[in-house]
N, C-alpha and C positions, 0 to 999 in steps of 0.2 A: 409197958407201953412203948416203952422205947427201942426195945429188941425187936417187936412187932413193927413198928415202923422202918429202921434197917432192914427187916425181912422183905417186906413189903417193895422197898428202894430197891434192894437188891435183887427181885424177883424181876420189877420192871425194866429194870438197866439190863438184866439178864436177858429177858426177851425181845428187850430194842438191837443191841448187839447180835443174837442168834438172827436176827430177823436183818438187818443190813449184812452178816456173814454171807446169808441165805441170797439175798439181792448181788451181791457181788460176786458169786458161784455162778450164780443165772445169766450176768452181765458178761463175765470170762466164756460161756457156752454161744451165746444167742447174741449176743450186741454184733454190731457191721464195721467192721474196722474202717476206720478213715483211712488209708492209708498215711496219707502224711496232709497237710496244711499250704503247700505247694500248688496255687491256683491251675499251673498249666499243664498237670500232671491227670492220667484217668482216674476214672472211680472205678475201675476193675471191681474189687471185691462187691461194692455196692449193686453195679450193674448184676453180678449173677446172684444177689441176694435181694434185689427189691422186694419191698413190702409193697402187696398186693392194694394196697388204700392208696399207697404212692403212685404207681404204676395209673390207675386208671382215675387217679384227679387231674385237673387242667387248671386250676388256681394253685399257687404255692405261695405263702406266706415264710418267709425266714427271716429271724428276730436276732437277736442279742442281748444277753447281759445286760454291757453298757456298750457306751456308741465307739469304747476306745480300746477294741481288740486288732489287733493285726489280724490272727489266725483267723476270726470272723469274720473277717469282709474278705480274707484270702477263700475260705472255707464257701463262702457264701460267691462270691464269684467263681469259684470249683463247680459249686452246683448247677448255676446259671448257664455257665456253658454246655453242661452237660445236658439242660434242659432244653437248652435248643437245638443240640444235634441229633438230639435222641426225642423228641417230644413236637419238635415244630412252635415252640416257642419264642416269640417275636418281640411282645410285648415286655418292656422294665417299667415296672411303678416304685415308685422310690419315695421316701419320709424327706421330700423336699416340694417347691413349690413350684407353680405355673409358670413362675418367671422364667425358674430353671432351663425351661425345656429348649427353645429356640434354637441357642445359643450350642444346648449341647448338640440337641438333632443334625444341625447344617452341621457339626466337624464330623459327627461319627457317620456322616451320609458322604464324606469327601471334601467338605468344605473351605476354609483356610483355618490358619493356625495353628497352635502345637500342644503336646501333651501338656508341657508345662502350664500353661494360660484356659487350657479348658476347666480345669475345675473353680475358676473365679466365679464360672455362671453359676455356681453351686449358693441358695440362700442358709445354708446350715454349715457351718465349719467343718464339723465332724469329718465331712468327705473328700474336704479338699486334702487330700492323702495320697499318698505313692500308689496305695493297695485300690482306691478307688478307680482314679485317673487310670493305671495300666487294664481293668477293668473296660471304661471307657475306649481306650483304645484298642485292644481283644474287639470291642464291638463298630469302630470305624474299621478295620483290618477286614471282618468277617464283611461288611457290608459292600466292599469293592465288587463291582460289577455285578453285584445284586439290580434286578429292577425293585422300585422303591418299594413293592408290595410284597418283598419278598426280606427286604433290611428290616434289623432290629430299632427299634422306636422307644425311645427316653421320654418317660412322661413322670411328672412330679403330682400328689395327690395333696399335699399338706395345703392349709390356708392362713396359713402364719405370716405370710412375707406376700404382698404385691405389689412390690416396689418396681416404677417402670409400665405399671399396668395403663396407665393413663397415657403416656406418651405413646401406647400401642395405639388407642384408643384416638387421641390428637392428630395422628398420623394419618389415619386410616380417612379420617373425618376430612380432612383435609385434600387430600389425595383424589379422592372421590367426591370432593362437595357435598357433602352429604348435609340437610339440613337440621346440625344439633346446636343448637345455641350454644354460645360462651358462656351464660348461667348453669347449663347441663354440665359442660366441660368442666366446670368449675367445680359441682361436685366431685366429680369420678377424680380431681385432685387432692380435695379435702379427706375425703375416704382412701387414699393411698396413702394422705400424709397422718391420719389419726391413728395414735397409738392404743392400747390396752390400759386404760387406768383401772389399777388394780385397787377392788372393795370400793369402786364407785360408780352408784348408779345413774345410768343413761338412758337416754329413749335414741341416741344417733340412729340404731337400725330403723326404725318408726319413720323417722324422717327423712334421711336418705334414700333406703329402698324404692318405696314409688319414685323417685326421680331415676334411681340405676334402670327400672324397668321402661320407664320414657326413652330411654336412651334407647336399652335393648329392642323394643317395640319400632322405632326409627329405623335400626340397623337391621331388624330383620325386611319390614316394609322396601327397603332400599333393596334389599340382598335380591328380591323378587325382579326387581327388573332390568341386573346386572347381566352381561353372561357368563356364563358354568366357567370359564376360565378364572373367573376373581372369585368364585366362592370361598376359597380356603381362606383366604384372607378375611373375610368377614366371617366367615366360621371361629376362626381363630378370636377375632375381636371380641366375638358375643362369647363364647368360653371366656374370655380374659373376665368379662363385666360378671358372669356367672362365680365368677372364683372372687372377683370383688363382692360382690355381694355378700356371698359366704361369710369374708373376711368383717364384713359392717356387721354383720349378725353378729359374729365372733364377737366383732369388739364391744357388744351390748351385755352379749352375755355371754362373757368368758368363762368358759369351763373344759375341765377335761372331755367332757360326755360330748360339748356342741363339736371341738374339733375331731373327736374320731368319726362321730357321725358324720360330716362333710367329707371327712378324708375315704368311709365310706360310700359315701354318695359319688365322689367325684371317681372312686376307685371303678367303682359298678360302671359307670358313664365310658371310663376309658374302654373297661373289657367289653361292652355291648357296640362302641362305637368306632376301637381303633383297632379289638385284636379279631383277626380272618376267621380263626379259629374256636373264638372264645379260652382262650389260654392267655396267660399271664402270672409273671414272676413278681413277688412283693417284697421289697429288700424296705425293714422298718426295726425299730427296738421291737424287744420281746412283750412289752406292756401294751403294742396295738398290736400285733400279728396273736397273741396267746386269745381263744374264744370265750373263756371263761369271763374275763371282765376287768379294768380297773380298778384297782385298789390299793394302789402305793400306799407306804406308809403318810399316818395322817388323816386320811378320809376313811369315815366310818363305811361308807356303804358302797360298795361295787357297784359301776357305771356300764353300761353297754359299749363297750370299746369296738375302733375296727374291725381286730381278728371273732368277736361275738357278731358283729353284725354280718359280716363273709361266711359264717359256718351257718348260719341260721337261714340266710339267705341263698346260698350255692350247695350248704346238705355236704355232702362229702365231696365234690366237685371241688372243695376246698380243702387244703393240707397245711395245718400251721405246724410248723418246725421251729421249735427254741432251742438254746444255746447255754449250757451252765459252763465253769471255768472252774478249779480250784487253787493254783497260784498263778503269780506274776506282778509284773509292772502294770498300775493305772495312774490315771491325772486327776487330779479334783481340784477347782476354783475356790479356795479356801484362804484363811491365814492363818495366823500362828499371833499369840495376843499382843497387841500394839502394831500391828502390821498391816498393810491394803492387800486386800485381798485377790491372790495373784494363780495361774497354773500353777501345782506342785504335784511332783509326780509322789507315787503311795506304792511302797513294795509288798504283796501279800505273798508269808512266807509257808504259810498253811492255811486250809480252810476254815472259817468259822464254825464256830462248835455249832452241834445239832444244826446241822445244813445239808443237803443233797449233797453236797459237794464234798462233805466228811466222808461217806460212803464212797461215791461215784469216783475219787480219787486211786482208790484202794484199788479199780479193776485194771485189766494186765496192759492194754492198751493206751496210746499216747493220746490218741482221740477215733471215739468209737459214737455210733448211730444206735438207737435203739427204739426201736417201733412199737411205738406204746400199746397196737393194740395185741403186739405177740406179749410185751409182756407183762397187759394186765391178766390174760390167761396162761402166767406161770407159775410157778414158783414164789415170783420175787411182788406178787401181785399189789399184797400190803406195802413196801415199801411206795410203791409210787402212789397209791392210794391216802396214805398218810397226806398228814399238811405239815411242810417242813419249809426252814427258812430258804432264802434262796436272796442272792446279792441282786438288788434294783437301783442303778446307777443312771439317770437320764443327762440335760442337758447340760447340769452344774459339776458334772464327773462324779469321781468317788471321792467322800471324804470320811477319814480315817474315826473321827470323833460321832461320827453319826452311824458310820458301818453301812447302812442301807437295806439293810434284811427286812424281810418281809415274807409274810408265809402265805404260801397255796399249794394245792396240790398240782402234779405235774403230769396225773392223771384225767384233769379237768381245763388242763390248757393246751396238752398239744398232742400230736396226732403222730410226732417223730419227735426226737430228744439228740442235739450231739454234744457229746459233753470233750471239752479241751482240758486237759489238765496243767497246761500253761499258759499263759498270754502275753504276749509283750503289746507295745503301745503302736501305733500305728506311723510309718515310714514318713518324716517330714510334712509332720502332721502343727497347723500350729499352737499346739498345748504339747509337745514334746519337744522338749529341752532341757 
């Protein structure tokens, strides 16, 4: 029995090996070389090799790992650019919030200030980064003496953060007389200042909402009899109360599922409402752009994420593009026993066993593309077909003790794959120290 069982082990090891050989033969042929991770540099190679799904989508979703790669936001601003020179894309939606937007729109349109200070309007740390900010200004540069229907547009989908929303709101009410009582007002401050109590039940959306809509109902009634010169501004206001809303809902019933839907809803809204073309760039982690589903470690059952509600909804119009790594430098919000828990950065010096990443290290390039529908009809077809681990690192970074693996297949989330085989952490970023 015993021999039969080593037989058996060794028949299967035998054919996992033969069969990532076989994937990494196929990857050395067919994958799209990156050339290098150099945001301001071309995509030569990729331009004479696009993949035909790429070429004729107008949504582009690209994910990450975790939020604390250099080479992927370098990589992923590589693309963006390219996507507007070459595609007529105007539109960025970004895994940040409404608040975001104002603040960045007026600099990269000309407005005052400097690189250093734009990324504070940022509600997510992650981006307040060297690699983000010159990003940013890559898009204040390109936008000189564009007329404004013609400059790129910063818009945030997430409903995590509406900090500020109310004083939009205060402002506008004011400005205009408009008639919302201080009891209304006084909501729309309660709901910016309510947090997420977590494993406790509420009815806040129940009772708030009808009052967000008194307001909204008010500010549209008003908007009717203004002229066409003030409309943005009350355009804007009623989007603010819309994204509060959200956020009330959010906080009644907190889940992974209600926020990707929103950030879906809110995505749709921008591309129907802001882009000329219906095109638009989606720069998010890999666990809302991937269409397959939510499922982090932890939760039994897969949720209908962003990148699922974009495919199902726009068909192939929609391109989600993710991101594996196999070593480098990352951060994780951890400690070490007796200690507060603080950033520590985490060296990985090879990939975790039985991972995409074991394999995908092994092929001859430093970071290469590969379009999953060339190579589910290859060679290499089983390997991505398989469910293998792959590193999921979100808001808390990586931590060493937990690893973060989690298995899907890479053939049921994305529609393009680039894999880095190093990473470092991201430039005067603040979890890098």
């Amino acid at each position: 029995m015993r021999i039969f069982i080593s037989a058996i082990t060794y028949f299967i090891l035998f054919q996992t090996y033969a069969q990532d050989d076989k994937a990494v033969s196929w990857i050395n042929e067919n994958a799209i070389k990156i050339e290098d991770a150099n945001p301001d540099t071309n995509l030569t190679i990729f331009n004479n090799n696009i993949p035909q799904k790429f070429a004729d989508a107008k949504i582009f979703g690209f994910g990450e790992t975790t939020h604390q790669g250099k080479e992927f936001f370098d990589i992923k601003a590589k693309f963006f650019k390219y996507l507007v020179e070459t595609q007529n894309i105007k539109v960025f939606i970004m895994e940040d919030s409404y608040t975001s937007e104002a603040g960045i729109n007026e600099w990269i349109s000309g407005g005052k200030g400097n690189a250093e200070t734009i990324a504070n309007n940022f509600s997510i740390g992650f981006w307040y980064c060297k690699e983000v900010v010159n990003l940013l200004e890559w898009m204040r540069n390109y936008n000189l003496n564009k007329t404004k229907d013609e400059q790129i547009r910063f818009y945030g989908m997430d409903i995590q953060n509406v900090k500020k929303i109310n004083q939009e709101i205060r402002s506008l009410v004011k400005k205009y007389n408009i008639p919302v009582s201080e009891e209304l007002l006084l909501v729309v401050d309660n709901c910016v200042e309510k947090k997420v109590e977590y494993g406790v039940s509420t009815d806040w959306a129940e009772i708030q909402t009808p009052k967000l809509n008194e307001i909204e109902s008010i500010l549209l009634d008003f908007r009717k009899a203004i002229k066409n010169e003030n409309i943005d501004e009350f355009n804007s206001a009623i989007r603010a109360l819309n994204y509060l809303s959200q956020y009330t809902y959010y906080v009644q019933n907190y889940s992974s599922k209600v926020r990707d839907l929103k950030m879906f809803e809110n995505a749709k809204w921008i591309i129907e409402n802001k882009s000329k073309n219906g095109k638009a760039f989606i720069w998010a982690h890999n666990a809302h752009i991937d269409y397959k589903g939510f499922d982090n470690p932890g939760r039994r059952n897969s949720v209908d994420n962003l990148g699922k509600h974009l495919k199902e909804y726009y068909k192939n119009d929609y391109y989600s593009v993710g991101f594996d790594f196999g070593t480098g430098t990352q951060a994780g919000y951890f400690s070490n026993k007796g200690e507060k828990p603080s950033w520590n950065k985490v060296e990985l010096d090879r990939p975790y066993s039985k991972t995409y990443a074991e394999t995908l290290i092994e092929a001859k390039d430093e970071i290469y593309f590969i379009d999953m529908s060339k190579a589910l009809d290859g060679s290499s077809s089983n390997f991505f077909k398989k469910k293998s681990k792959q590193i999921f690192a979100g808001g808390g970074g990586f931590n060493p003790s937990k690893k973060h693996l989690y298995q899907k297949k890479f053939s049921e989330m994305f529609d393009g794959l680039i894999f880095v085989k190093n990473i470092t952490l991201p430039t005067n970023n603040w979890f890098a120290k």
